[in-house]
N, C-alpha and C positions, 0 to 999 in steps of 0.2 A: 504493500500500500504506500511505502514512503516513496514509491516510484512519482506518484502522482502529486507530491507537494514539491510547491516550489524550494521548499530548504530544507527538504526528507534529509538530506546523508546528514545534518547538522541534528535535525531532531531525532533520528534513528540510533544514533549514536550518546544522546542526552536518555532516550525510554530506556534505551537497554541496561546503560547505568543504573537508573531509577530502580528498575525489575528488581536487580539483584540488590540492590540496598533494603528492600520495601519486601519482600522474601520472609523472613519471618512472622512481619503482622499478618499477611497473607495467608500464611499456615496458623496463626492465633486463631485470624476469623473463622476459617474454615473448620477450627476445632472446634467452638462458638457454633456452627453452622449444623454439626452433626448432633451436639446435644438437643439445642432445638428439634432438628427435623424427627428422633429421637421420641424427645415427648410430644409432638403433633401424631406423630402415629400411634403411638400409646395409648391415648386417647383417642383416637378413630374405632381405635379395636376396643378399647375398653365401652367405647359407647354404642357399638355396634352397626358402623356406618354401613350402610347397604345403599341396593342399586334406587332401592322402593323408596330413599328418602333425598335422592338426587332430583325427584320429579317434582315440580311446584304448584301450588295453590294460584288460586284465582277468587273473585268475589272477595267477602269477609275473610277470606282466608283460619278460619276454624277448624280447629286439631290437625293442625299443619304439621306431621310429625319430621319431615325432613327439618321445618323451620327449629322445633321443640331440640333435636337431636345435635341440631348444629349448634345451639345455644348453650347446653349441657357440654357441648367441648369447648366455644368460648370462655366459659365459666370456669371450666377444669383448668384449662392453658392459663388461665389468668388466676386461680387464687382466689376466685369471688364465689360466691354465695349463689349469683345468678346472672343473666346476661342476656342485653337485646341486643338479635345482628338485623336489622331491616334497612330492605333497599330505600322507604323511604325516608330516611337520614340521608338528606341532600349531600353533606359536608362535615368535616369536623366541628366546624361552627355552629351549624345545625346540632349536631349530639351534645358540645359543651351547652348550647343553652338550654339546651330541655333539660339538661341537668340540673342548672340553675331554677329555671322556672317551676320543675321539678317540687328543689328544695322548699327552697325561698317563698317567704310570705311579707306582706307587708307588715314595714315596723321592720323584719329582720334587717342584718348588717352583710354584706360579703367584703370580706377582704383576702386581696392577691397578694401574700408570703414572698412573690418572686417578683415585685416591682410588676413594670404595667405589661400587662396580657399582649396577647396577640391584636395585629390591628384592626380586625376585623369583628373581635369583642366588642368593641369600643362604643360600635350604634348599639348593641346588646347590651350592654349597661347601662350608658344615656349619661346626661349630665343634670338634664331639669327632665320636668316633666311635663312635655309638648306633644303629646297624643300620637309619640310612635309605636309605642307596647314595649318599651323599653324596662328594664328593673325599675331604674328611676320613676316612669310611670306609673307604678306600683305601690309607690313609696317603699322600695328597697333601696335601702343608702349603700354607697360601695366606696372603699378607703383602699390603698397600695402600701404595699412597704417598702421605698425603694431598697435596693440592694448598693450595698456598700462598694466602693471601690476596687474592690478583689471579687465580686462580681458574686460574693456569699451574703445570705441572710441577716440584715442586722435586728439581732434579739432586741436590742436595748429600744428600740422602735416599735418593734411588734408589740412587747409588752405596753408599750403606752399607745398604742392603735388600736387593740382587742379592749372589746367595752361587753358589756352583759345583754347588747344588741346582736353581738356578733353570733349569725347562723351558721357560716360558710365559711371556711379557708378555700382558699385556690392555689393549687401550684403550678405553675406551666414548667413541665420538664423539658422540653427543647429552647431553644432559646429566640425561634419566630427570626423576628425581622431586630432583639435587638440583639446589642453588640456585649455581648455575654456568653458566658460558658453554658452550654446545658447541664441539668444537672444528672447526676449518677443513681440509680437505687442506692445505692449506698448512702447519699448525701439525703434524698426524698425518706429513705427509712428517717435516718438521724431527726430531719424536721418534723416528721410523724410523731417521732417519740418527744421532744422537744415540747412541740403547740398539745400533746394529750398532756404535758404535766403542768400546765397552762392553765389551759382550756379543753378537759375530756369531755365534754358535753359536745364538742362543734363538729358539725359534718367536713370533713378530709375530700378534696376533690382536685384528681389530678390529671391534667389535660396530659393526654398520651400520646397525641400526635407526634407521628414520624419515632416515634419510641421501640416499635414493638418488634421484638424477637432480637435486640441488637446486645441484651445483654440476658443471660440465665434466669430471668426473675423480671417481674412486673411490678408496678406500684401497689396495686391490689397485695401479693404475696407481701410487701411493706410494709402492710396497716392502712391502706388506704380505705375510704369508706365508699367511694363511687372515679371512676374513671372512665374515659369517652374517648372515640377515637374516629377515623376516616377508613374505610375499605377501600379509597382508590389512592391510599399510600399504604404503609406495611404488609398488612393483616390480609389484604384482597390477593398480595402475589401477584398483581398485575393482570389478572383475568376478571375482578368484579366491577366491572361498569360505573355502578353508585354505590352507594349505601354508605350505614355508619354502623359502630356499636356501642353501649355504655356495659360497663360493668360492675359491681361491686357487691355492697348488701340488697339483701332480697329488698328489704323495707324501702331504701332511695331509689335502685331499678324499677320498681314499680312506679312510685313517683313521676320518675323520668319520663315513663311509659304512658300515662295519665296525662301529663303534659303534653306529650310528643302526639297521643291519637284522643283519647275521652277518657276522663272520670267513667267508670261503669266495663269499660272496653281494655284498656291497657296491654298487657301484656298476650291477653288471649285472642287478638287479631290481629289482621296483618296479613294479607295475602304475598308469597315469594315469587309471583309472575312466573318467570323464566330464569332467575339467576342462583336455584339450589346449588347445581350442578356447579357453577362457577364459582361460588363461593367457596365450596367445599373442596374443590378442586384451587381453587385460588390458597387456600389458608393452607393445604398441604405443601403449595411449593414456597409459599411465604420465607421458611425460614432458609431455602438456596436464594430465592430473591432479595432478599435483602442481605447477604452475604455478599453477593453480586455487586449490590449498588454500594455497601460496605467498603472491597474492595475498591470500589473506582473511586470512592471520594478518597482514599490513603494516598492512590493512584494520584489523584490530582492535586493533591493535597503537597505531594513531594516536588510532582513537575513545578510546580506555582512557586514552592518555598524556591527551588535552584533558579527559578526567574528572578528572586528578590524581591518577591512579595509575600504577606504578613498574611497567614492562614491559620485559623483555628477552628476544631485542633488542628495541631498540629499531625505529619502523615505517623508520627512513631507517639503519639497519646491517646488514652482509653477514650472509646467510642460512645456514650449512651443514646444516638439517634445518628441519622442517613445525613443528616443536612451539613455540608462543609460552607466553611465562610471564606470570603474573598476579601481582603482590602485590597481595592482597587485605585483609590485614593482621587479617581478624577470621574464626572461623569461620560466623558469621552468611553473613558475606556471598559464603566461598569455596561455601558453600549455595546462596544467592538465586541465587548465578551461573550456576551447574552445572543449576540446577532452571530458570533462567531458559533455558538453551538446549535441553534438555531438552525445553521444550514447545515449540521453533521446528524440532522433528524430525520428518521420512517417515513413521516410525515410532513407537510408542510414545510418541506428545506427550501422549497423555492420562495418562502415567506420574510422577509425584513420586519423583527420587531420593534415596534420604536415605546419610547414611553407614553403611557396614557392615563389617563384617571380610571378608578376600578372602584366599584363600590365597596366602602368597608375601608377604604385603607382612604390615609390623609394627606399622603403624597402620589405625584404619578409613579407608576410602578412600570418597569419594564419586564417582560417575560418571556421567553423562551421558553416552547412547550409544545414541540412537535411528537406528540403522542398519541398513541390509537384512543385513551379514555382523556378524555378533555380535562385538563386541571390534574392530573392521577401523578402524585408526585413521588410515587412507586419508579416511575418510568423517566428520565431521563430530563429534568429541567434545571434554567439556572434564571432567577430573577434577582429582583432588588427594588426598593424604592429609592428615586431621586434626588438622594437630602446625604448631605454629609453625614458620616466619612465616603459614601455612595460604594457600599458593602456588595458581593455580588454571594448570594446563595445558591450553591449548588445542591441538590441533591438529586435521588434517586438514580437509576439505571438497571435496567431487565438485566442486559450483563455484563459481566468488566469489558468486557471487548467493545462494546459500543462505547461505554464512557472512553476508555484509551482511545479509541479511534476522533469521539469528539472530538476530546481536551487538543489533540496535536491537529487536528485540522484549524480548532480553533486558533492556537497557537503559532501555523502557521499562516493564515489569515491578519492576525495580529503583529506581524511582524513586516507582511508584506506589504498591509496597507502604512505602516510604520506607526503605527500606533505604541509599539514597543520595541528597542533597538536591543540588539545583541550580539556578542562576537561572534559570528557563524566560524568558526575555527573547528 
């Protein structure tokens, strides 16, 4: 392939390095990759996945047993008590708020443990109450705790933040659009136990997105009391279309479930169309696919640092999610980047992304996202929004070879239009 780039012998000679330096995390993951795939099967067989439950409902979708079967290995893989996978959880977004809406009553309190949420929370909380069905609207108050400059928890805060209002902690385990570390189960148990000697009365909720299968254990397995997620990033394997999940205690899932469809209906309906089969099939290859897309951020992670740019993590530090960060440092170049992988896409390569407004987010956001499920960040994207430090987020990839194949097209694109100079030596 490096026949076809303008400065292949320069880059052929820079990946092959890479390969072998990046060699053992590679074997880490893939050790990571067999335990998982390990207990997904385990749990198939212990739940007794058959052909009969690969077939989907229609109408009300009532004693949906493929639906029932799949949920019971959700729940098992995660540590909970119980579990909804439904196609109709549009988004991650979608399942975090029905969680909230869920909970939460007027009068209560939520506050976010890990500084401000994702940005597409942000109309989902609200700030007044201006008849969008926001928490706000509800008269649900919501406070943050920012995070201290080493990018951890400040207790000393939280403690004077939590009031006998507060129903809700929130933790966002990956680190979205800001410029922070995600955090580790390890760190998410530690908070767990921390905010219960606190506050053991308050519901635990931790946004899982881009989380799952990347490390042995889930937040649920934690102490967590409820966590939400997207099936067209980890959990789906790249084969589910839509959908979402939540998981935790039977008592808040149901909640959830009440929010998300009726008080009276909840959990017991729900038709699964056509997407059993894929589901189930999607969550069995989950834990190679997100190895996959594992690999290619270490991958890219190492090409980028040998460029002289500033990525975290870094390609040789522990992983808790798919998503790599880019400092790009100009919006020229958080551009060339995005439009650079852009055209090393399945789809849509003959498409130039430029920045645009999105709803939900407060800046234009640029995206790169030539993928078979629209938005699916399982599958090969790099965005960003356009505001200093103009950061570029890589994540997902079906398989290391497509991210390798972007990242140096990219890379050679970005050299050639000069966007980025180097010794070709």
């Amino acid at each position: 392939m490096y026949k076809h780039l303008k400065n292949g012998v320069w880059i052929e000679k820079k990946v092959t390095a890479i390969e072998q330096n990046i060699a053992p995390v590679i074997r880490k993951i893939e050790r990571q990759v067999e335990h998982a795939q390990w207990r997904v099967l385990t749990s198939f067989r212990e739940f007794g996945v058959s052909e009969h439950h690969l077939h989907s409902s229609t109408g009300y979708g009532y004693d949906d047993l493929g639906r029932e079967t799949l949920e019971k290995v959700f729940a098992d893989l995660f540590g909970a008590e119980q579990a909804l996978v439904r196609p109709n959880i549009i988004s991650g977004t979608h399942a975090i708020a029905s969680c909230l809406y869920g909970v939460l009553r007027p009068g209560d309190e939520l506050i976010y443990l890990t500084g401000k949420p994702y940005d597409t929370l942000q109309q989902v909380i609200g700030s007044k109450r201006d008849g969008s069905g926001s928490l706000a609207d509800y008269g649900i108050t919501y406070k943050e705790v920012s995070l201290q400059p080493s990018g951890q928890v400040n207790w000393e805060a939280f403690e004077q933040t939590v009031t006998d209002r507060t129903r809700m902690i929130g933790i966002q385990r990956s680190r979205g659009y800001a410029d922070r570390p995600s955090f580790t189960i390890a760190q998410i148990k530690e908070m767990i136990g921390r905010i219960r000697a606190i506050r053991p009365d308050v519901v635990i909720f931790v946004d899982n997105c881009y989380g799952e299968f990347v490390e042995p254990e889930e937040p649920t397995h934690a102490g967590a009391d409820l966590i939400a997620g997207s099936l067209i990033k980890n959990p789906g394997g790249g084969l589910a279309k839509s959908g979402g999940y939540i998981a935790g205690k039977a008592k808040w899932v149901e909640r959830a479930a009440s929010r998300l469809v009726a008080p009276g209906i909840g959990v017991e309906g729900g038709a699964t169309y056509g997407y059993l089969r894929d589901y189930f099939q999607g969550l069995f290859l989950a834990p190679h696919v997100v190895g996959e897309a594992l690999k290619g951020a270490v991958f890219a992670s190492a090409l980028l640092e040998e460029l002289g740019f500033h990525t975290t993590p870094a390609w040789h530090e522990e992983r808790t999610d798919i998503i790599q960060q880019v400092h790009l440092g100009t919006p020229e170049l958080l551009i060339a980047f995005c439009q650079g992988i852009q055209s090393a896409s399945p789809v849509d390569a003959h498409i130039l992304p430029v920045p645009a407004s999105m709803p939900g987010y407060a800046d234009p956001v640029i995206m790169a996202a030539g993928t078979f499920v629209q938005g699916a960040s399982i599958e090969l994207s790099a965005d960003g929004p356009l505001r200093p430090p103009y950061i570029a987020y890589l994540q997902g990839g079906l398989t290391y070879s497509h991210v390798k194949i972007a990242m140096i097209q990219a890379l050679d694109r970005m050299i050639h239009t000069g966007q980025i100079t180097v010794a070709l030596k």
